[in-house]
C-alpha positions as CSV (number, residue, x, y, z in Angstrom):
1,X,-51.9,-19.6,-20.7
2,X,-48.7,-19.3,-22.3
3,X,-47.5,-22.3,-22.2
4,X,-45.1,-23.4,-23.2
5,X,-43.8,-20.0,-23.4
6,X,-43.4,-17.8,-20.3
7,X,-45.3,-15.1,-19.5
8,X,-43.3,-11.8,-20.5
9,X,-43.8,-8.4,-20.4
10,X,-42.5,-5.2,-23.1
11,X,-42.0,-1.7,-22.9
12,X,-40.8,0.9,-25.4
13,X,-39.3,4.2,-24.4
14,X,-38.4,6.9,-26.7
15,X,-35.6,9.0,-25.1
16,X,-35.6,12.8,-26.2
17,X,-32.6,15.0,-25.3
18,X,-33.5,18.5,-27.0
19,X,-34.3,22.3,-25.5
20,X,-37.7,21.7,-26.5
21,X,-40.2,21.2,-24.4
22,X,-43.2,19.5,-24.3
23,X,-45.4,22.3,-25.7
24,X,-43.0,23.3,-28.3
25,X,-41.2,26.1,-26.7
26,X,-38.0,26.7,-26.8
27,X,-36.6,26.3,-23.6
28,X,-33.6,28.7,-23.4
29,X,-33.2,28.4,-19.5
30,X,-29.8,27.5,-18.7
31,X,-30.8,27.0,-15.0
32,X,-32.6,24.1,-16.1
33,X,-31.5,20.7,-14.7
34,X,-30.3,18.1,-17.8
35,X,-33.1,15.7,-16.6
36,X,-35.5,18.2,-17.3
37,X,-34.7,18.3,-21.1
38,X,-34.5,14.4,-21.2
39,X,-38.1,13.5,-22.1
40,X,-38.5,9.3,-21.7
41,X,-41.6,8.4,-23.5
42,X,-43.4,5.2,-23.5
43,X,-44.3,4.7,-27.1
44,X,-45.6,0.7,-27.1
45,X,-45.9,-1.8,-24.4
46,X,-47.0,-5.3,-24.6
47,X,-46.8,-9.0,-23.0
48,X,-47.4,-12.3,-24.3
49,X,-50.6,-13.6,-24.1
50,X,-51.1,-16.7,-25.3
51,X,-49.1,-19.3,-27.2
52,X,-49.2,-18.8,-30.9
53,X,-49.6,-15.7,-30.7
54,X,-47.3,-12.5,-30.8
55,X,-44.9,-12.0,-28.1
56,X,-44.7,-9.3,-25.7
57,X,-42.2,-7.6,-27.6
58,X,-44.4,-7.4,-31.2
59,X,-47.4,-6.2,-29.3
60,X,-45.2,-3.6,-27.8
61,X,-44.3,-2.5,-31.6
62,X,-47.9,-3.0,-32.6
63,X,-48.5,0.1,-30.8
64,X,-45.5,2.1,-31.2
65,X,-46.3,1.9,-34.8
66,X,-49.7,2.5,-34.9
67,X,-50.9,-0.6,-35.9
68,X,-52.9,-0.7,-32.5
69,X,-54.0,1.9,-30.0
70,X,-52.5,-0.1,-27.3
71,X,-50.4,-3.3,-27.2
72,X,-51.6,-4.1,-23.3
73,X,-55.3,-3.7,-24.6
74,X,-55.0,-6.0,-27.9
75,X,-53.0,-8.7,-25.6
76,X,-56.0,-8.7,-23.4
77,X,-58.4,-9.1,-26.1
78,X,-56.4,-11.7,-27.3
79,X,-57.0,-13.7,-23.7
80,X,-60.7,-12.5,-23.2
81,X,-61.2,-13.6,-26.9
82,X,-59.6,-17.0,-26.8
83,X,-60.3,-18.4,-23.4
84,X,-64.1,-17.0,-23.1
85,X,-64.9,-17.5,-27.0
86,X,-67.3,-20.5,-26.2
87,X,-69.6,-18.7,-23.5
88,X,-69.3,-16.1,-25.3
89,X,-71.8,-17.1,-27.7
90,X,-74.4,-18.5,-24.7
91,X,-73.8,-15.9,-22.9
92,X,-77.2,-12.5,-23.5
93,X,-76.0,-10.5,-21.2
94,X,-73.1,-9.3,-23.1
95,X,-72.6,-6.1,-24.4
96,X,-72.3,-6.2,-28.4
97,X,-71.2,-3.2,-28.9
98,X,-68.0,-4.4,-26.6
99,X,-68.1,-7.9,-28.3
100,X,-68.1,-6.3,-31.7
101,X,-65.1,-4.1,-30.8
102,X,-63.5,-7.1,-29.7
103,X,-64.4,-9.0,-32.5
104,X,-62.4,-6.1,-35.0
105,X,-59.3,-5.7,-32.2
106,X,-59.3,-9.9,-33.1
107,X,-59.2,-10.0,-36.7
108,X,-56.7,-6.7,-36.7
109,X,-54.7,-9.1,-34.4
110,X,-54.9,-12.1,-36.5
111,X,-53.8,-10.2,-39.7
112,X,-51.1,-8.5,-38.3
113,X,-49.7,-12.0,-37.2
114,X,-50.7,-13.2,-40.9
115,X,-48.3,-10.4,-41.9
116,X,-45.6,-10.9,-39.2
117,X,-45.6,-14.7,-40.0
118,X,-44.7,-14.3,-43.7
119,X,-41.5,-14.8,-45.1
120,X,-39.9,-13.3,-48.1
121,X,-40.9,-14.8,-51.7
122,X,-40.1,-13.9,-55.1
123,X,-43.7,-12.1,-55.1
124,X,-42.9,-10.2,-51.8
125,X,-39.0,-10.0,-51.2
126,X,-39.7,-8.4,-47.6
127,X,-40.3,-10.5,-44.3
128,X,-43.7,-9.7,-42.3
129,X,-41.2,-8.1,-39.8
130,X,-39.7,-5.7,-42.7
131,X,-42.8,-4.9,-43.7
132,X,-44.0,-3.7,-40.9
133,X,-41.4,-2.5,-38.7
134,X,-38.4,-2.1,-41.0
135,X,-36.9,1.4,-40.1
136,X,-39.7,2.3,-37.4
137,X,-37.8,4.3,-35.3
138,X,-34.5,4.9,-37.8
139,X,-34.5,8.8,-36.2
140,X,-35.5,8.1,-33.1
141,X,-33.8,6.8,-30.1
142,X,-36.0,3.9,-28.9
143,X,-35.2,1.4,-25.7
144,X,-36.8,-1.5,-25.2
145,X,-37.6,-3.0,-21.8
146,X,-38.1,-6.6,-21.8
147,X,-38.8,-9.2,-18.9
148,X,-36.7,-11.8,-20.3
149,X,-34.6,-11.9,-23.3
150,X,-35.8,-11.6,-26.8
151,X,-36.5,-14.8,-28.8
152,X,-33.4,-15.5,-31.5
153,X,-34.6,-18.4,-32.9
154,X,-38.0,-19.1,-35.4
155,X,-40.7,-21.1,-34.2
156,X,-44.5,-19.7,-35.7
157,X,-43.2,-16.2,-35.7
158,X,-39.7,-14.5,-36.7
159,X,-36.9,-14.2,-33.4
160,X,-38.1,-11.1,-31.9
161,X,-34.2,-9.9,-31.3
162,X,-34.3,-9.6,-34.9
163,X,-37.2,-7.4,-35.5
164,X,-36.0,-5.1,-32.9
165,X,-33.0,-4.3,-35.0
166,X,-35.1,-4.3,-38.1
167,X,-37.3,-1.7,-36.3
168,X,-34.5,0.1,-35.5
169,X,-34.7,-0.3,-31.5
170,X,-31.2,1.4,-30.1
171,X,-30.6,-0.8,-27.0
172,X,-32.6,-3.5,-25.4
173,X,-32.3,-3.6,-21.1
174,X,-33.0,-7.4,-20.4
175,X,-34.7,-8.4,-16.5
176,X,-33.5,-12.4,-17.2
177,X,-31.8,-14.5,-20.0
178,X,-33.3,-16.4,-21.9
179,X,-32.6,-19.9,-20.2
180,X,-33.2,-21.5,-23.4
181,X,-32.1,-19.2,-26.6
């Protein structure tokens, strides 16, 4: 439940226009159609999970930047985790092996949302946002696909319109306005 947030969905494409092509050749065909040399690559995707936690959009970046092997997998953990945590414990059948790897994919979660949280101080001059996506894709041209319109405002994390510019995102293609910026 996201509540009372809406449920929202992220995806991150990096678009590639060079004569390379995906093995590295050059690719000195002029016969070749223009689409053919324009690579799209999803590079992060993401939706929002649950309220007080990261939305779609940061899980989306968790990914792109490595912080997570995928941003649709941690968000699910994050629901798994939070809404089956008390028969989780009652419960022997459960692999622990998979409740372990949960159990890491959580706390990886929670710290990056420690981190994101923060805000600049005389120790640390940097926001959670700058320090971890300031620059991100600076030489790279990176779109971001979004359900409904990135957050501008701060509530328990930093607007999410601002960390895409932080991160460097080039354009952002928005399915519905935010009805309450």
């Amino acid at each position: 439940n996201t509540y009372p947030n809406p449920a929202v969905g992220c995806v991150l494409v990096e678009h590639r226009d060079d004569d390379i092509d995906i093995e590295g050749n050059n690719d000195n065909d002029k016969d070749n159609d223009k689409d053919e040399k324009d690579q799209q690559i999803i590079i992060g995707s993401g939706f929002h999970p649950k309220a007080g936690y990261p939305h779609a959009e940061i899980f989306a970046l968790f990914e792109a930047c490595g912080y997570v092997p995928s941003g649709i997998e941690a968000a699910q953990t994050v629901v798994r985790q939070t809404s089956l945590s008390p028969l989780l414990s009652n419960d022997n059948n459960i692999d622990n092996n998979n409740n372990n790897e949960a159990a890491t994919m959580m706390k990886t979660i929670d710290d990056l949302l420690k981190t994101y949280s923060s805000s600049s101080s005389e120790d640390n001059p940097s926001s959670g946002a700058e320090t971890l996506f300031q620059n991100a894709f600076s030489n790279k041209n990176v779109t971001a696909y979004v359900t409904l319109e990135p957050c501008c405002h701060y509530g328990q994390t930093p607007p999410c319109a601002l960390t895409f510019v932080k991160a460097g995102v080039d354009r952002v293609v928005v399915g519905y306005r935010d009805p309450n910026p």
